[in-house]
Steps between C-alpha positions, in 0.01 A plus 500: 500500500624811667226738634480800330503841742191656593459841672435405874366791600132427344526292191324578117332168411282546177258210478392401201183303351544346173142350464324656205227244414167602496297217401305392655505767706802715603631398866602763712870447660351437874831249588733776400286825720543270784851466445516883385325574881750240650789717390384822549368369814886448645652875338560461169447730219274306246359533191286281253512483115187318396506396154166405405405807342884587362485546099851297474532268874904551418538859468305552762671330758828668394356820527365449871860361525668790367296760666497332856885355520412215694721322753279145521251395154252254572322409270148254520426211251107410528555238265655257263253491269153535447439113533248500204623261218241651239619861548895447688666833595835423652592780725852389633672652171353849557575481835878461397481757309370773717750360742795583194376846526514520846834373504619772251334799639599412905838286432576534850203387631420187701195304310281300709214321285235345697088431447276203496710328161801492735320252730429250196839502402736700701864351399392490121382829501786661677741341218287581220480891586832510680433746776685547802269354770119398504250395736262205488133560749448741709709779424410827735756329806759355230538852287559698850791300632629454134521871441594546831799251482595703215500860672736337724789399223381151548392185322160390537489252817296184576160619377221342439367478125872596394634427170858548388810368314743275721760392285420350163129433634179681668446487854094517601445531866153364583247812530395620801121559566350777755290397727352751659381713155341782669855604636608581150425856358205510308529512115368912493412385139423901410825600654708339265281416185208670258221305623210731315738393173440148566139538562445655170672238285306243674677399820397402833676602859644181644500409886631199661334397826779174513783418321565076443298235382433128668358320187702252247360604160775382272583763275495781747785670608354724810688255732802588343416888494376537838515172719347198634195602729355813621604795624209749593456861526235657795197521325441870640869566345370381203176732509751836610639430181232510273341808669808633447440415157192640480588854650707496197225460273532133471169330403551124422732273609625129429669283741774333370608219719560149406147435582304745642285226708704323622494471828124612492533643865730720411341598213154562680656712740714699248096572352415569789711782582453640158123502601540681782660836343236512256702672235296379183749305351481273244699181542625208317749198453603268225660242711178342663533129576145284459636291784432806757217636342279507837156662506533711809843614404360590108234679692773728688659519154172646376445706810840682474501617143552166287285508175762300272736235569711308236494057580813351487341126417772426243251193363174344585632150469581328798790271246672819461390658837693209637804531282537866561506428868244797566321380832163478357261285264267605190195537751686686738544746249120443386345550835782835543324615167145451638568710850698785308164523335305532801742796669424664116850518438615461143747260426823548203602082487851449449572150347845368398443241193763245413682405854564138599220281468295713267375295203200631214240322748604720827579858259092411422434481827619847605344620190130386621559654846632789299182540273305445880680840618488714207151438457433600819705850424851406602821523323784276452853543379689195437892445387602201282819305620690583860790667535768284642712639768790425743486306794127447464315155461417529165827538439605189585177308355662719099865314642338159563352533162716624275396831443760666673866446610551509881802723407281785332499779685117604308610860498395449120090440504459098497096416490371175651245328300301158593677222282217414221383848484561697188600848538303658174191223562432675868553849444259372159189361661523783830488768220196270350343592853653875539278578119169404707568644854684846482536504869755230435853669474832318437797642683609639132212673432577718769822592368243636163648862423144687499406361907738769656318746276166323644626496857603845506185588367291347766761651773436831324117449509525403866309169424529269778741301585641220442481541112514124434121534550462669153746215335198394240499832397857593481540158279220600240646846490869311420320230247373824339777674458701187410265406244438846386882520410513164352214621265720801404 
């Protein structure tokens, strides 16, 4: 494929994000502001088109097309899917067709797609939505020289994260991971997006303080998205951001690393910076692993602003603990629930039912610890069936059993569930459970059409965050309504 011409003077590149889902909370697009800051960062002339709050996601990207004239599109896929077999939205076809109308309002445009989906399954995806190039992991480096190759008349050289055509085929060169973090621009999140338009519809303001992940949970795909092992930021580069933030009227942050405690030094001294600029914040994660879960370091969580934090146990079985490859046993994450009490920090438990090993006897096991926690004023969200995708382990535990064909590329959603298992009999006796705890939330119920309504409303009201905390209300409000309608 023949580049297409670019001015070289100082390139148009529209960027463009074509995440829209809001359940259960909408995600603001921090990859694609640090890519937007990249860019800008070496001369060009850029320009977002957000479409999370765009009445038709198609129109409006031709219209930020039409009216900006583009030389380079890139566009960001979040995701595939939603990974939530009760509730599936499959993104990948909207995506292609925001990308039609891109095509038709900029024809001479190069398209560069790129985002977190593209690191699942980068050759698949660049067939499926046919665009010129894409990147796969860290993309503020790789979408500099790529737009820079093109100001110079020039094909895209050897760069890392590249995918293109060669011949009849896709080439993927393996991606290329920055070290040193703190080099790269930051992601000036209120530059280039309308943070206070989040916040009202329920969103929180994402920092990373690393990028990578160092444990083997099967059905995760953060290796794949950002690397094998750790890569840090300065902990005080970390705390300039936030205040930064917070001189912009920024209140509450959540960390959204692979796991926010892991390593726990890091961590403790990422708190600790916080601490020292005493700006008030509030503070909190939902990728906590039990197996860090220190008391000194939950104390410095406490200390700096923490008040929330959402568990990523996954089970309370050690059968299916084991099988899932997560690091930790059942009273690992028993004694993690007992300090989190302690450092009065409330806890949202995340637990993944139907993965290898799970059986009736270990799903009733997570339930007990389950009915433990929300007595004791927690919440806990749970999704039925996992997601299978590429190159990850579970993957090849669907292929050794059937489930899948090695040759399946899983762009279309493919859920793993625990041979013996029914589908309808688990999703049956958790809702048994839900009817008696209404802390208890499946993934699906948070796709329910009156909890933005609900959300907003609390971000209106300025309750606190996060609003998971007033989950057993929001699901008597919905059983209301639901039932109220029903009756009608």
């Amino acid at each position: 494929m023949s580049a297409v011409p670019v001015r070289a003077d100082r390139p148009r590149v529209l960027l463009v994000s074509t995440n829209r889902e809001r359940a259960p909370y909408p995600v603001l697009p921090n990859g694609m502001a640090c890519v937007a800051s990249a860019l800008a960062n070496a001369g060009h002339d850029v320009r977002i088109a957000d479409l999370m709050f765009a009445r038709d996601a198609a129109a409006g990207a031709a219209r930020a097309a039409r009216d900006f004239r583009p030389d380079v599109i890139g566009v960001s896929v979040r995701n595939i899917d939603n990974s939530d077999a009760i509730a599936l939205r499959h993104y990948t076809p909207d995506a292609a067709a925001t990308l039609h109308a891109l095509r038709v309002a900029a024809p001479r445009a190069t398209v560069i797609a790129g985002g977190a989906a593209f690191g699942v399954a980068p050759a698949a995806l660049f067939s499926e939505l046919g665009v010129d190039y894409a990147v796969a992991g860290d993309g503020e480096r790789a979408s500099v020289a790529q737009v820079a190759d093109l100001a110079a008349g020039r094909e895209p050289g050897v760069i890392p994260g590249l995918v293109r055509a060669e011949g009849d085929g896709v080439a993927f060169a393996p991606p290329g991971e920055d070290a040193d973090l703190d080099a790269l621009p930051r992601p000036a999140l209120h530059r280039w997006l309308n943070v206070r338009r989040y916040e009202r519809i329920g969103a929180t303001v994402p920092v990373q303080t690393k990028r990578g992940c160092v444990y083997k949970c099967v059905y995760c795909t953060y290796r794949s998205v950002e690397g094998w092992g750790y890569r840090l930021r300065d902990p005080e580069c970390v705390a300039d951001e936030i205040a930064e933030l917070h001189a912009n009227g920024v209140r509450h942050i959540d960390f959204v690393d692979s796991t926010f405690n892991s390593p726990p030094g890091h961590a403790r001294d990422v708190c600790a910076a916080i601490a020292r600029r005493d700006l008030g914040m509030t503070l909190e994660t939902t990728n906590f692993t039990p197996a860090a879960a220190f008391p000194d370091l939950l104390d410095a969580m406490r200390y700096a602003g923490f008040t929330a934090l959402g568990i990523t146990a996954e089970s309370a079985s050690d059968a299916v603990l084991e099988k899932l490859q997560k690091g930790f046993t059942a009273e690992t994450v028993r004694v993690a629930a007992e300090r989190v009490d302690r450092a009065r920090i409330r806890v949202l438990w995340i637990f993944l039912v139907g993965g290898p090993g799970e059986t009736a006897r270990t799903m009733e096991e997570t339930l007990a610890f389950a009915k433990w926690r929300l007595e004791r004023g927690d919440a806990v969200y749970v999704t039925v069936g996992l997601r299978i995708y590429p190159g990850t382990t579970l993957h090849d535990i669907a292929v050794a059993e059937g489930t899948v064909a090695a040759s399946d590329p899983l762009l279309a959603p493919t859920f793993y569930l625990a041979p013996g298992l029914a589908f309808e009999g688990v999703v049956a006796r958790l809702r048994a459970f839900a009817a008696s705890h209404p802390r208890f939330m499946f993934s699906a119920d948070s796709r329910s059409p009156i909890l933005p309504l609900l959300t907003r409303a609390a971000s209106i009201l300025r309750l606190p965050r996060p609003h998971w905390r007033y989950m057993g209300l929001f699901q008597r409000v919905t059983r209301l309504r639901t039932t109220g309608a029903h009756a009608g």
